[in-house]
C-alpha positions as CSV (number, residue, x, y, z in Angstrom):
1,X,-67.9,-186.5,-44.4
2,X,-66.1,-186.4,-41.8
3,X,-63.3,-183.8,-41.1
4,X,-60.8,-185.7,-40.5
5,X,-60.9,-188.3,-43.4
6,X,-61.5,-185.4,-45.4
7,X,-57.8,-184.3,-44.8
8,X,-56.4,-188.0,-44.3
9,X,-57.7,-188.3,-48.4
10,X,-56.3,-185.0,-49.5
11,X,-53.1,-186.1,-48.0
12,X,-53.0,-188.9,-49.6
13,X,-54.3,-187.9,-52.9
14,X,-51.3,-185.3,-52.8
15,X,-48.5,-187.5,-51.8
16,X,-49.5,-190.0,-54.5
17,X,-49.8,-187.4,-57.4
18,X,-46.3,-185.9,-56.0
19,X,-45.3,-189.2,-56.1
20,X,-46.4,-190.3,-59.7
21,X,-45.9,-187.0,-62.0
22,X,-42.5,-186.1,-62.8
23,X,-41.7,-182.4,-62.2
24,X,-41.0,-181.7,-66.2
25,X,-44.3,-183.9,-67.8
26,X,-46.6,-182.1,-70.4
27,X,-50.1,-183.6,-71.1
28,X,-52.7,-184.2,-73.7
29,X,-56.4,-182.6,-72.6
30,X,-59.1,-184.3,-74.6
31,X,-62.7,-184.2,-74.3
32,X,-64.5,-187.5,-74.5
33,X,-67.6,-186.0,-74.2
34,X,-67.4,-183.9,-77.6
35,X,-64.2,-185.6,-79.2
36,X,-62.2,-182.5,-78.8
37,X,-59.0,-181.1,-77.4
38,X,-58.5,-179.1,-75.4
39,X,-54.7,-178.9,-74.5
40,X,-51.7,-180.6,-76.0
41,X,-49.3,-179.6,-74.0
42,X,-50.4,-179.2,-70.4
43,X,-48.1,-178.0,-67.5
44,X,-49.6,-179.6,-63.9
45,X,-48.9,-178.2,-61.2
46,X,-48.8,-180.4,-58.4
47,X,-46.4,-179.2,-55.7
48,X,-47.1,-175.6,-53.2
49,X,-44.4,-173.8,-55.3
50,X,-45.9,-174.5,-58.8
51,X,-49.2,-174.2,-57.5
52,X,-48.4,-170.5,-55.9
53,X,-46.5,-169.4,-58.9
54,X,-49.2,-170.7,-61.8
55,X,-49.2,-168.1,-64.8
56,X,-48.0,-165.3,-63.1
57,X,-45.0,-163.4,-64.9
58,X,-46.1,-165.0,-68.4
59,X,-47.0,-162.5,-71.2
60,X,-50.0,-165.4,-72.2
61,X,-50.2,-168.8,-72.8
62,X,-49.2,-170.5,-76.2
63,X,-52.0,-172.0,-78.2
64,X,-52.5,-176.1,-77.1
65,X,-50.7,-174.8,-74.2
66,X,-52.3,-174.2,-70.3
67,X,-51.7,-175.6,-66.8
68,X,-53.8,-178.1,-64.7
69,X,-53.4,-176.9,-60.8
70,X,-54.2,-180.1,-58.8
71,X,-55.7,-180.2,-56.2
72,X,-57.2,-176.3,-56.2
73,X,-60.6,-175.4,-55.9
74,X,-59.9,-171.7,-56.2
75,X,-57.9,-169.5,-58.3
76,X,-56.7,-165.8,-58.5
77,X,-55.9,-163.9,-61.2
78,X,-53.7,-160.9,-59.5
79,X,-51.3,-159.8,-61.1
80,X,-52.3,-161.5,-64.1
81,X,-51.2,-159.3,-67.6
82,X,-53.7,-161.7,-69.7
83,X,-57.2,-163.7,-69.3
84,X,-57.8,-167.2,-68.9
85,X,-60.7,-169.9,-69.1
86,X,-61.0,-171.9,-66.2
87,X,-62.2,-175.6,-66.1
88,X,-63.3,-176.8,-62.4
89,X,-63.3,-180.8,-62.5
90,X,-64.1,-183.4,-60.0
91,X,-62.1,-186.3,-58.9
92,X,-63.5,-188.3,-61.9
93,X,-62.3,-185.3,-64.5
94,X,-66.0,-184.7,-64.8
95,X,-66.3,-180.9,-65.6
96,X,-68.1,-179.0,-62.7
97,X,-67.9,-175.8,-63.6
98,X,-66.4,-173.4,-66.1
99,X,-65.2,-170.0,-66.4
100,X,-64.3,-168.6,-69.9
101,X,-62.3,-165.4,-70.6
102,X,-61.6,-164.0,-66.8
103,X,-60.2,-160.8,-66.5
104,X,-56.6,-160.2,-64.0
105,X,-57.8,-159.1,-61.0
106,X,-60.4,-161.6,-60.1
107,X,-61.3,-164.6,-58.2
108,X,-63.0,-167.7,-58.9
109,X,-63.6,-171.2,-57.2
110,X,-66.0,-174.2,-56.9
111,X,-66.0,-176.0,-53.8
112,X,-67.8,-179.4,-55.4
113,X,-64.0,-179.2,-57.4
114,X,-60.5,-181.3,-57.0
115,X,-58.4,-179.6,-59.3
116,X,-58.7,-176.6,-62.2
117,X,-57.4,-176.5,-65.6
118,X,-56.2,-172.8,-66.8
119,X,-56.3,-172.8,-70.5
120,X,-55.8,-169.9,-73.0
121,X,-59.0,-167.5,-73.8
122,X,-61.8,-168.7,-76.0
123,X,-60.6,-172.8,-75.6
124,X,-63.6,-173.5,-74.2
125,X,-65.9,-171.6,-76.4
126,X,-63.7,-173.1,-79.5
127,X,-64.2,-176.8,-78.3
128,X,-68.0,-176.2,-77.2
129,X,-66.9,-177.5,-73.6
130,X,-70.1,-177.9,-71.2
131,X,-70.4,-178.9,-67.5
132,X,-70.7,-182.6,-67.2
133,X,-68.2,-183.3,-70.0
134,X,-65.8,-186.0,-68.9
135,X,-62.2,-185.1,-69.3
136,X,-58.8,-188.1,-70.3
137,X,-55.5,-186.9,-69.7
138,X,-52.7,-188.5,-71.5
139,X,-48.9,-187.9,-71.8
140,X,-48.0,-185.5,-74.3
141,X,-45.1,-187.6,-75.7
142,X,-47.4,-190.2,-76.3
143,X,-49.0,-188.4,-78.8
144,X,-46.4,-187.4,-80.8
């Protein structure tokens, strides 16, 4: 592709989800592929503050709880104090690659990803996620 329209679509792609997600919305994680979930009440963080900040100075994240970081095709865990699973997915929500139980002090990334979901330890061993599972996000409110 070339390198320019590259960037002309990630602008435009972040503009429109800055545009379209209000700064306080919670979502619903289910996977259509296996009929599971695996969030109910999922932060996004979709702006270069949120997306910089993450999970850092959090003790660990709640249960249902974790935080989609869109767009990212890398994360960090400095300065972490607990570990996370990480779910890469593609534009589509198609699940590219996943991480389970990574320690603070590491990286991670897949460049084939838009955006990653950070979700609390042993959610994607509990819900028997695999790569190629396809991902619907819904509003959290919407659910209850």
């Amino acid at each position: 592709m070339n390198p320019f329209r590259r960037i002309a679509l990630w602008l435009r792609n972040t503009f429109a989800l800055h545009r379209h997600t209000p700064q306080d919305l919670r979502l619903r994680v289910s996977n259509l592929t296996r009929q599971t979930v695996l969030a109910t009440s999922m932060e996004v963080a979709n702006t270069d503050s949120k997306r910089r900040k993450g999970l850092l100075g959090r003790d660990g994240l709640s249960a249902g709880g974790g935080m989609w970081i869109c767009p990212c095709e890398a994360v960090h865990t400095f300065w972490m104090r607990f570990p996370i699973d990480l779910v890469y997915l593609d534009r589509k929500y198609r699940i590219r690659k996943l991480k389970s139980e990574v320690r603070p002090w590491r990286l991670s990334g897949c460049l084939r990803a838009h955006s990653v979901i950070e979700l609390p330890p042993g959610t994607i061993r509990a819900t028997q996620t695999q790569p190629g599972d396809i991902l619907e996000f819904t509003a959290a409110s919407l659910m209850n």
